[in-house]
C-alpha distance (Angstrom), angle and dihedral (degrees) to the residues before:
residue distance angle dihedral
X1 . . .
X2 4.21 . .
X3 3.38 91.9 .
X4 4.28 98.6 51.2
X5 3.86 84.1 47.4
X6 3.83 104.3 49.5
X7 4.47 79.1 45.5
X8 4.00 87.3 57.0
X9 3.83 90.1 44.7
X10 3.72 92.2 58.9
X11 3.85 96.6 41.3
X12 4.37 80.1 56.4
X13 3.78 89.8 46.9
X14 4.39 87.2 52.0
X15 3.96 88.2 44.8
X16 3.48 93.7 60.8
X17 3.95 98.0 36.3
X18 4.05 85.6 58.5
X19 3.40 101.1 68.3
X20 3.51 97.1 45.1
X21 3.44 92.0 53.3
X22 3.83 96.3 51.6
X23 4.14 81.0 49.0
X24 3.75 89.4 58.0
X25 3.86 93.6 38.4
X26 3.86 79.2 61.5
X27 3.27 101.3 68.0
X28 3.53 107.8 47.0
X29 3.82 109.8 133.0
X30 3.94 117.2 -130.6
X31 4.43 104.1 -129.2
X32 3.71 120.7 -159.2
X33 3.48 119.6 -140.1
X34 3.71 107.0 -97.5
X35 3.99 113.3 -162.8
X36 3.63 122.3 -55.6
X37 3.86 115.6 -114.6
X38 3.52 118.1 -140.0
X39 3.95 114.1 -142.3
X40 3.81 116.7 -175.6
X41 3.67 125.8 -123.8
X42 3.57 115.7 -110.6
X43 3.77 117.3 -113.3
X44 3.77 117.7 -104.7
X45 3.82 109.6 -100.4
X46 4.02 107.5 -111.4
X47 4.08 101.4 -122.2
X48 3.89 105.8 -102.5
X49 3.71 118.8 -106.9
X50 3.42 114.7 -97.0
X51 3.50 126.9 -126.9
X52 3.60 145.3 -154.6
X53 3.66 128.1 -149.4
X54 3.46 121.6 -132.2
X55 3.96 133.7 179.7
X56 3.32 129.0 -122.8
X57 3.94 118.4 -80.3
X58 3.59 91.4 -132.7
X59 3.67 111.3 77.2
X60 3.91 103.8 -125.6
X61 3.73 122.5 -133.1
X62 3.66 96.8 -139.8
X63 3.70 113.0 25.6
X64 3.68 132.4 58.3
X65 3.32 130.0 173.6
X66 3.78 127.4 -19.4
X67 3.98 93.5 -93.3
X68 3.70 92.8 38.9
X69 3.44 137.2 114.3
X70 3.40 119.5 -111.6
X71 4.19 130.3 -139.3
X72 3.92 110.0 -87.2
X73 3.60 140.6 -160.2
X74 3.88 98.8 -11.8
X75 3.34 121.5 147.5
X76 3.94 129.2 -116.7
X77 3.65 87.5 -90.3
X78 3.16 106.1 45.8
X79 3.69 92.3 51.8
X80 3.86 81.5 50.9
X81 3.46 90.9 56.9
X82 4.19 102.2 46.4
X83 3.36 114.8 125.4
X84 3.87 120.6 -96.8
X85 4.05 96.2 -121.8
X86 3.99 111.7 50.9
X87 3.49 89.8 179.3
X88 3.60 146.8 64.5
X89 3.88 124.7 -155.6
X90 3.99 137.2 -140.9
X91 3.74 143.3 -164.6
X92 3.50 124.3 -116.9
X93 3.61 110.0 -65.8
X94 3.48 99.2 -2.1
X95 4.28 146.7 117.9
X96 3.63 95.5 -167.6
X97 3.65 118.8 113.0
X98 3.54 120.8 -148.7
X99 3.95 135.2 -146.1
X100 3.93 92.8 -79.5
X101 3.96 86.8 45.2
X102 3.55 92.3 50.2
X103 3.72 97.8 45.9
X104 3.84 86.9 53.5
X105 3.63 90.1 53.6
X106 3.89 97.0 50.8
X107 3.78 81.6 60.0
X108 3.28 96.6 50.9
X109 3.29 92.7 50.8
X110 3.81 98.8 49.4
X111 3.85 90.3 53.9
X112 4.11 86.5 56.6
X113 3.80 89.7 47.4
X114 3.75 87.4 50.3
X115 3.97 93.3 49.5
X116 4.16 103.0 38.7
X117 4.28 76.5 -179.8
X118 3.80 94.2 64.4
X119 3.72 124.2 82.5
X120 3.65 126.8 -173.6
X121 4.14 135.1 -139.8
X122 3.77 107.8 -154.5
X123 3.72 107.4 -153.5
X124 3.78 115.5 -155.1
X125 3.66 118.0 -158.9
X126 4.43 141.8 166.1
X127 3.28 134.2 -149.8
X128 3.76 117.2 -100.7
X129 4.01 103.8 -90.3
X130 3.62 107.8 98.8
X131 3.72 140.0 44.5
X132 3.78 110.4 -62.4
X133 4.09 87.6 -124.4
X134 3.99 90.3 57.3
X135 4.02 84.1 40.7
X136 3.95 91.5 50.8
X137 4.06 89.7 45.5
X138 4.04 85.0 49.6
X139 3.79 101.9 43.1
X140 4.29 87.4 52.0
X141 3.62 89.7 48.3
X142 3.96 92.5 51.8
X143 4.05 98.0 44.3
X144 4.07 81.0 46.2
X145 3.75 92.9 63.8
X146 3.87 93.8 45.1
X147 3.61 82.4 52.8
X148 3.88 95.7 57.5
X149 3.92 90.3 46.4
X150 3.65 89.9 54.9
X151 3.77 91.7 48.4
X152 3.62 92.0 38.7
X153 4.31 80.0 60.3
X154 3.84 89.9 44.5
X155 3.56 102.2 -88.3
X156 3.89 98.2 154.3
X157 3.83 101.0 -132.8
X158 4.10 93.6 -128.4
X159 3.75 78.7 72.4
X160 3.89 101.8 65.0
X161 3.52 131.0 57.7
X162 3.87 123.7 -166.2
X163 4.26 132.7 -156.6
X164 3.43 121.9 164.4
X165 4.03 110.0 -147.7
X166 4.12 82.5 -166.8
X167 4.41 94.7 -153.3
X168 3.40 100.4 -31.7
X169 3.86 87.7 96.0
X170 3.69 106.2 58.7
X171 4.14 123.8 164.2
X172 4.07 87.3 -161.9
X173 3.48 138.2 29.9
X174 3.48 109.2 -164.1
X175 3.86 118.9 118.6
X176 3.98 92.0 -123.2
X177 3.55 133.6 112.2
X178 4.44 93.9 -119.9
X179 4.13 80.1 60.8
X180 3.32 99.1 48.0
X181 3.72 95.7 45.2
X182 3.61 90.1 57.9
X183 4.06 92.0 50.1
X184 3.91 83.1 65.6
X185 3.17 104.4 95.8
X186 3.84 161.7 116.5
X187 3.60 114.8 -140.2
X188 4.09 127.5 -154.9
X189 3.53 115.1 -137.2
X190 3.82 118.8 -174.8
X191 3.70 137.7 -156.2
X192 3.43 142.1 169.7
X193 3.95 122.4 -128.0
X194 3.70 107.4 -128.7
X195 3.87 114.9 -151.5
């Protein structure tokens, strides 16, 4: 019996909705077309150009890459005194230094001999190729070996720190093998220990 009375309660409900729908149906208004504006189409946006980013060709004294630590708190002199190269190079897939690399690190090593104050973070990163897990692996491996050549110099190892940013620290973008060369790298990052 519920279910025949909530049916005629609906049928009511649709009874009563007709004629105010043939009320409203009523008083439509007929429009005539007015005229028809024209609107131009926009212009398809030419692409942008894209751009690479490249770092400087002078190799800066205090500033590596963008993630990169820079040198802090050294004095005048000892900013003087850096060493010309603040970085040391790789091949492709690779942790071993070669003769340039290890003549770079000698001289890094006799400017921390020099200043017993100064410690030094050495960054290892890859170029972008890879996954960044393989990359991170790689760019620990390469700031390790630095490490040993400054130690094998007499670098105490309390002195140097080491972080690999794997390739999320990249001096060029371009997808060329000159930019990715130059993403191979260990970079020397100095600062002072105040106190």
């Amino acid at each position: 019996m519920p279910l025949i009375h909530n049916r005629l309660s609906v049928l009511k409900s649709l009874w009563l909705l007709f004629p105010a729908s043939l009320l409203l149906a009523g008083c439509a208004q007929e429009v005539s077309p007015g005229p028809v504006a024209r609107v131009q189409a926009p212009t398809p946006m030419a692409p942008l150009p894209t751009r690479s980013y490249q770092a400087p060709k002078v190799e800066s004294k205090n500033i590596n890459g963008p993630l990169g630590g820079s040198n802090r708190y050294l004095s005048d002199a000892e900013l003087a005194a850096l060493p010309t190269h603040l970085r040391v190079h790789f091949a492709t897939n690779s942790s071993q230094v070669n003769e340039h690399g290890r003549h770079i690190a000698l001289d890094n090593a006799r400017f921390l001999l020099k200043f017993p104050h100064v410690d030094v973070r050495l960054e290892g990163n890859c170029d972008q190729r890879g996954t960044q897990e393989y990359n991170l692996a790689l760019g620990n491996r390469r700031a390790e070996a630095v490490a040993r050549l400054l130690e094998a110099d007499g670098v105490s190892a309390r002195r140097i720190q080491m972080v690999s940013f794997g390739k999320d620290n990249l001096l060029c973008y371009a997808n060329d093998p000159q930019c990715w060369q130059r993403n191979r790298r260990v970079d020397f990052v100095y600062h002072a220990v105040l106190g």
